[in-house]
C-alpha positions as semicolon CSV with decimal commas, in nm:
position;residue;x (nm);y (nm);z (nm)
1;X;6,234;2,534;-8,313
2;X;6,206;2,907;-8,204
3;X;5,813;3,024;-8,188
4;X;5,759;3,375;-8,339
5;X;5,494;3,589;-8,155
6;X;5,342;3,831;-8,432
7;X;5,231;4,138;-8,292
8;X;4,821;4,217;-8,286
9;X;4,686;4,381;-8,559
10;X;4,490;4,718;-8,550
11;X;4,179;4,650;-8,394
12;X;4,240;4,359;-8,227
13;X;4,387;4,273;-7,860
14;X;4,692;4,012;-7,774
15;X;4,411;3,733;-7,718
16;X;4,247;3,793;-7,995
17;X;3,960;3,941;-7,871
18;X;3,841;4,316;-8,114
19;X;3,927;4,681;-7,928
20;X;3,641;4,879;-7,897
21;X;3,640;5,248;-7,994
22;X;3,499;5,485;-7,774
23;X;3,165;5,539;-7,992
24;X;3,130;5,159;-7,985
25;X;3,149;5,156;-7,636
26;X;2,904;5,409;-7,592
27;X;2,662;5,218;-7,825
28;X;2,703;4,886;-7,675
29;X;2,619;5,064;-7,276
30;X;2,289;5,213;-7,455
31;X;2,235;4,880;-7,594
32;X;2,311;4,728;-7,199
33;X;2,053;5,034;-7,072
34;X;2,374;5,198;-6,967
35;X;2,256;5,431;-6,656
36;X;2,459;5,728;-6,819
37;X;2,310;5,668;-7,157
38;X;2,029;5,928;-7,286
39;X;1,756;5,634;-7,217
40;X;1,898;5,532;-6,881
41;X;1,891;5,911;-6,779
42;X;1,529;5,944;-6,891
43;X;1,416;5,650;-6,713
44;X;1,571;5,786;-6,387
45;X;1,438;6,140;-6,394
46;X;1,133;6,009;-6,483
47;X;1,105;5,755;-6,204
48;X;1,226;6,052;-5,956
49;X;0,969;6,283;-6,067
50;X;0,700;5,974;-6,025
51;X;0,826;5,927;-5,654
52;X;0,815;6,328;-5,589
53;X;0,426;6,289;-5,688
54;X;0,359;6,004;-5,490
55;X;0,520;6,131;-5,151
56;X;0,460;6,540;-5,217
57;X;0,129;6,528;-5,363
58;X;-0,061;6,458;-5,027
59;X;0,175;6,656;-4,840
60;X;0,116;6,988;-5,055
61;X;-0,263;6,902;-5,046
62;X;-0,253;6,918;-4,652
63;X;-0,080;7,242;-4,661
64;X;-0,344;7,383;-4,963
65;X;-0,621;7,262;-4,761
66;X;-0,500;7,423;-4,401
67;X;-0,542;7,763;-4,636
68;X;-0,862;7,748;-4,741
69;X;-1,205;7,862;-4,691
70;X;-1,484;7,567;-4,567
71;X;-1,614;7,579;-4,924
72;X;-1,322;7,607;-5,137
73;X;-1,221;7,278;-4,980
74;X;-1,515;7,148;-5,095
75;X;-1,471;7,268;-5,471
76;X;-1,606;7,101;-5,755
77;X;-1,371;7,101;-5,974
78;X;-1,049;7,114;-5,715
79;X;-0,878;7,402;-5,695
80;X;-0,474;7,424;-5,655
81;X;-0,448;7,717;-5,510
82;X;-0,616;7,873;-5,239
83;X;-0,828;8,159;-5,329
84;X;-0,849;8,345;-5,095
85;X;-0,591;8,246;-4,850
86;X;-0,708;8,200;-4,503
87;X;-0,436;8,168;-4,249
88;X;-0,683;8,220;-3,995
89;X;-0,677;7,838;-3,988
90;X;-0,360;7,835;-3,775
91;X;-0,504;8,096;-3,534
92;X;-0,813;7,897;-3,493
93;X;-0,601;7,570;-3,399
94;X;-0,467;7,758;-3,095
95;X;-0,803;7,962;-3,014
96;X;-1,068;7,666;-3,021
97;X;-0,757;7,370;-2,847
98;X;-0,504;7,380;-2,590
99;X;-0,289;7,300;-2,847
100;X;0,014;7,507;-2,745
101;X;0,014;7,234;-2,415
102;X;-0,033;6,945;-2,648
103;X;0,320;7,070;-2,876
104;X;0,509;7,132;-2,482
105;X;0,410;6,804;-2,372
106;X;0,513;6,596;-2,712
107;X;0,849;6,819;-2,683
108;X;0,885;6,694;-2,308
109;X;0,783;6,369;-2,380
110;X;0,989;6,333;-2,729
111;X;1,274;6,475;-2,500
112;X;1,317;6,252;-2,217
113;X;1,226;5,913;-2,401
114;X;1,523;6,039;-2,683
115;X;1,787;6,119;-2,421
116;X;1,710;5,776;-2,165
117;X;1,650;5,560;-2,552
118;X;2,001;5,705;-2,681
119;X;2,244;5,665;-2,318
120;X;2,013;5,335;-2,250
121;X;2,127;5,201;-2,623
122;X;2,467;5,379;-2,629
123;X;2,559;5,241;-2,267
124;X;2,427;4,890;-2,354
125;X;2,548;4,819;-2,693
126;X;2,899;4,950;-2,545
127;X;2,862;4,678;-2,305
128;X;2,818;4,392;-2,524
129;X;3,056;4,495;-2,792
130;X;3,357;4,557;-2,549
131;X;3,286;4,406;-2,249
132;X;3,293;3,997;-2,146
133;X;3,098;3,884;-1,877
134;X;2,933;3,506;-1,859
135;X;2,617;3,512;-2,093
136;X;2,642;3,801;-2,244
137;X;2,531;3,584;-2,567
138;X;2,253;3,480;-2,448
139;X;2,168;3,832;-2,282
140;X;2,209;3,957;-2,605
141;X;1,983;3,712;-2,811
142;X;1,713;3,759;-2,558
143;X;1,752;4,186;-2,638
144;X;1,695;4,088;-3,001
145;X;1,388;3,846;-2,961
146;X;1,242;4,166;-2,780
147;X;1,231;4,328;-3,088
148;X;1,034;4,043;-3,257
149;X;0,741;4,100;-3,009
150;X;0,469;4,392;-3,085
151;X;0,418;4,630;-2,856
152;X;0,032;4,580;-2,851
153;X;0,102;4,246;-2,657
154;X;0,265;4,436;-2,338
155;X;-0,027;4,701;-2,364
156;X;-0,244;4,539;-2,109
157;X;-0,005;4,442;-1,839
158;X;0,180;4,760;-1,921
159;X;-0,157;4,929;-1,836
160;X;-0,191;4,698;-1,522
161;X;0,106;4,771;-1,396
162;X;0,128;5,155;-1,473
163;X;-0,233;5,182;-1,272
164;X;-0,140;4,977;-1,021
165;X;0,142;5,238;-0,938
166;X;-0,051;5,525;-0,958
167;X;0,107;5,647;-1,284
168;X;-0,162;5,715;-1,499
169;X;-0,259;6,069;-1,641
170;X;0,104;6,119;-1,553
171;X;0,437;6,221;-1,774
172;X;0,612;5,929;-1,611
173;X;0,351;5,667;-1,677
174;X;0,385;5,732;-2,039
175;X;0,750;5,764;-2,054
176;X;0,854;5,448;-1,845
177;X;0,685;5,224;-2,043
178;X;0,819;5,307;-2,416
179;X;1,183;5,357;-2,298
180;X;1,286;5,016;-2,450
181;X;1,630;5,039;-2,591
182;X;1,622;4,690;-2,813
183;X;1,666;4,898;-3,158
184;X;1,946;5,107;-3,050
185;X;2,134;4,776;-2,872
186;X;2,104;4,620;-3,167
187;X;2,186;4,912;-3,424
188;X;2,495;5,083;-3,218
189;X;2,641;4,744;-3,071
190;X;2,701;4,613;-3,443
191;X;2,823;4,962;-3,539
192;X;3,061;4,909;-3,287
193;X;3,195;4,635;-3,366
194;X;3,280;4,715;-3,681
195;X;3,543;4,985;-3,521
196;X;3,887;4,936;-3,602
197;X;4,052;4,663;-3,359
198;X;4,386;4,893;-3,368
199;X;4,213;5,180;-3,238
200;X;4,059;4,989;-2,928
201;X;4,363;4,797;-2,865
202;X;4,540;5,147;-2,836
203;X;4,344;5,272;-2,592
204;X;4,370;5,002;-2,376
205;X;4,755;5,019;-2,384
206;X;4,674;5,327;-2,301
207;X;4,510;5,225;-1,926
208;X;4,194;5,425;-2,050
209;X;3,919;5,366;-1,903
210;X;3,506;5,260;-1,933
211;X;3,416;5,582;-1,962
212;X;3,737;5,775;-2,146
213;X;3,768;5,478;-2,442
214;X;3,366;5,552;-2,460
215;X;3,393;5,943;-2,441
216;X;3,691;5,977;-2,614
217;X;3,754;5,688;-2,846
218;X;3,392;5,548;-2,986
219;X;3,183;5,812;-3,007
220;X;3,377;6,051;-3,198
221;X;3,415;5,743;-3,481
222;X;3,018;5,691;-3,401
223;X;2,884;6,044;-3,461
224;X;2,709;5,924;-3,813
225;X;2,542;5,600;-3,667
226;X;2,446;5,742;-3,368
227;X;2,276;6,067;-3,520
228;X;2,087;5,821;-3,728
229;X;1,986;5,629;-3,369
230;X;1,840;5,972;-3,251
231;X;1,673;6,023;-3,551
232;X;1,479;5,761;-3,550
233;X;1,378;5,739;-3,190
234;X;1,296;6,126;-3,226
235;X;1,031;6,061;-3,482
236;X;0,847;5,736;-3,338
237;X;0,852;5,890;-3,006
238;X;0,676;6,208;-3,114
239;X;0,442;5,966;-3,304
240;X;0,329;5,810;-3,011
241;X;-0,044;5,773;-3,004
242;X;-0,172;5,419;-2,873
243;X;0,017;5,435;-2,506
244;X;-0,050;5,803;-2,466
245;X;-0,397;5,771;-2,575
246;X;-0,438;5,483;-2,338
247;X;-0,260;5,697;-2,051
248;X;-0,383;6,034;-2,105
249;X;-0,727;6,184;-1,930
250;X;-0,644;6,521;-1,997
251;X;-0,475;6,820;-2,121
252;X;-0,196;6,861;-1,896
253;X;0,029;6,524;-2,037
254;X;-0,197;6,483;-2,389
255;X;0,033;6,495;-2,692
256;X;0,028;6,661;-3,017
257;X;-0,125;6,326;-3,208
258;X;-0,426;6,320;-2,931
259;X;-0,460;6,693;-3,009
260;X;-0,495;6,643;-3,356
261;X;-0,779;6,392;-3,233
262;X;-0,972;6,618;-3,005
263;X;-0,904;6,854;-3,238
264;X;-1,059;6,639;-3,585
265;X;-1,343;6,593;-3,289
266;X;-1,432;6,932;-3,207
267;X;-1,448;7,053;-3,591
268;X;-1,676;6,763;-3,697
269;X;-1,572;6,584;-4,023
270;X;-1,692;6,851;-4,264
271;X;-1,421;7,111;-4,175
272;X;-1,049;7,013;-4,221
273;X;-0,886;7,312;-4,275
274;X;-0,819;7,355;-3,895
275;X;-0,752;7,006;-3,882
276;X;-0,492;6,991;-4,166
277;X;-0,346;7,321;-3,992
278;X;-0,268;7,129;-3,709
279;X;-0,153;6,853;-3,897
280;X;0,126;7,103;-4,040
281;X;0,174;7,231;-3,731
282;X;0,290;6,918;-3,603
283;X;0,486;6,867;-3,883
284;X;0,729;7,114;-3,853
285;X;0,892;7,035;-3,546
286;X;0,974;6,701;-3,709
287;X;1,090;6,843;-4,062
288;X;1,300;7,093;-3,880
289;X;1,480;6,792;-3,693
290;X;1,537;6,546;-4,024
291;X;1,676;6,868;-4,214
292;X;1,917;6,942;-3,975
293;X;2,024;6,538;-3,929
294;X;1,986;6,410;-4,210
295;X;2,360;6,363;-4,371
296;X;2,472;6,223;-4,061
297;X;2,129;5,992;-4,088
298;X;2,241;5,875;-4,453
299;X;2,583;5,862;-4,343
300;X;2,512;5,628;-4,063
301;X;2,274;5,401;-4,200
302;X;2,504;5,338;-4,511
303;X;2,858;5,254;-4,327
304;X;3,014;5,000;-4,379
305;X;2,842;4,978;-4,726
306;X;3,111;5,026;-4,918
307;X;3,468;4,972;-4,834
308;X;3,763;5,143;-5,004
């Protein structure tokens, strides 16, 4: 006996289950909280604009405050805009601190520690990902439990140590001791290994060598990863304050972040707008940096996140 399939009638599918117009569709993903519905899209902007407050707000009331008078800072009720501007602030920072030592020595400071992190962590994490040697394992577990231990536990026999060798008040005694390379081991070795196989086994076929596969073959693939790596260590490095502080007996290796102590210090705590033109000051530098990286930062710190 011969079965007869009926075709589905309008409005229905070949199980049985109802088509959906396009209006009904659009209903039911307002319904869901559809992202693209009118609610959804309120939601977002409004949870945007609530995030712009929270992080902008201070930042723009620094930047107010570095412009105004002693007693418009003081203003009862606050005032938005400064009236009358006083960039006089900024000259001030310069006139009353060394300060234009304390931005050379963060940049020389910030400089070396990024360049020894990055090569350190670049050399390393090639090392582990590519090359076998007996306990390299274990090496590497040991380079990850070093990240699980605060730095405020080496201070004192960092101290010891650094004094012992005649190193303090020196560039070198503050650089030695924060040129750990545990993050970017970590960060760049499993970045690596998530390189195409093909690629690698190509260039070995091809008889190149430490140095050419590393030059020639990984970094160009590791450009986004390894901007992000620089990023970061750019901006804790210049953010150094405990070590340096600890290091530091005068102007000639103090960094910006001591500055802006002496400088809080010298002014008393009654008048900020020196201070907070200092604070921008030292700002900048760092802004200027993150604008110019960060695509590559976003792009490295999401690979691998979605795979096509």
């Amino acid at each position: 006996m011969s079965t007869v399939v009926l075709p589905p009638t309008p409005g229905t599918t070949v199980e049985g289950e109802p088509t959906l117009t396009a209006a009904q569709k659009r209903r039911r993903g307002m319904a869901a909280g559809d992202p693209g519905s009118p609610a959804g899209r309120i939601a977002g902007y409004a949870a945007m604009v609530l995030a712009a407050l929270v992080f902008l707000l201070p930042l723009y009331f620094i930047v107010i405050t570095s412009l105004k008078t002693h007693g418009d800072i003081y203003s009862n009720p606050i005032s938005w805009i400064p009236e009358p501007f006083v960039p006089g602030n900024y000259v001030d920072v310069f006139n009353n601190l060394n300060f234009g030592m304390y931005l050379r020595n963060s940049l020389i400071i910030t400089s070396v520690l990024t360049v020894v992190e990055v090569t350190l962590g670049v050399l390393s994490a090639y090392g582990f990902a590519f090359l076998r040697f007996p306990g390299r394992d274990l090496l590497f577990v040991l380079v990850i439990g070093s990240l699980m231990v605060p730095n405020q536990i080496t201070i004192i026999s960092n101290y010891a140590l650094v004094a012992q060798w005649g190193w303090r008040n020196t560039f070198i005694g503050i650089i030695v001791p924060l040129a750990g390379v545990a993050f970017g081991t970590f960060l760049m070795r499993n970045h690596f290994l998530s390189l195409p196989t093909e690629i690698m086994e190509a260039a070995e076929m091809d008889h190149a060598g430490f140095f050419r596969t590393l030059f020639k073959v990984v970094l160009p693939m590791s450009w986004p990863t390894l901007s992000a790596f620089t990023l970061i260590t750019v901006v804790t490095e210049w953010n150094q304050y405990l070590w340096p502080f600890l290091i530091a007996s005068d102007d000639s290796v103090i960094p910006l972040p001591i500055g802006l102590t002496q400088l809080q210090d010298a002014e008393g705590m009654t008048n900020w707008g020196p201070v907070m033109a200092g604070t921008v000051i030292t700002t900048i530098p760092m802004l200027i940096v993150f604008a110019l990286l960060q695509k590559q930062m976003i792009k490295g710190l999401t690979a691998g996140a979605v795979k096509g």
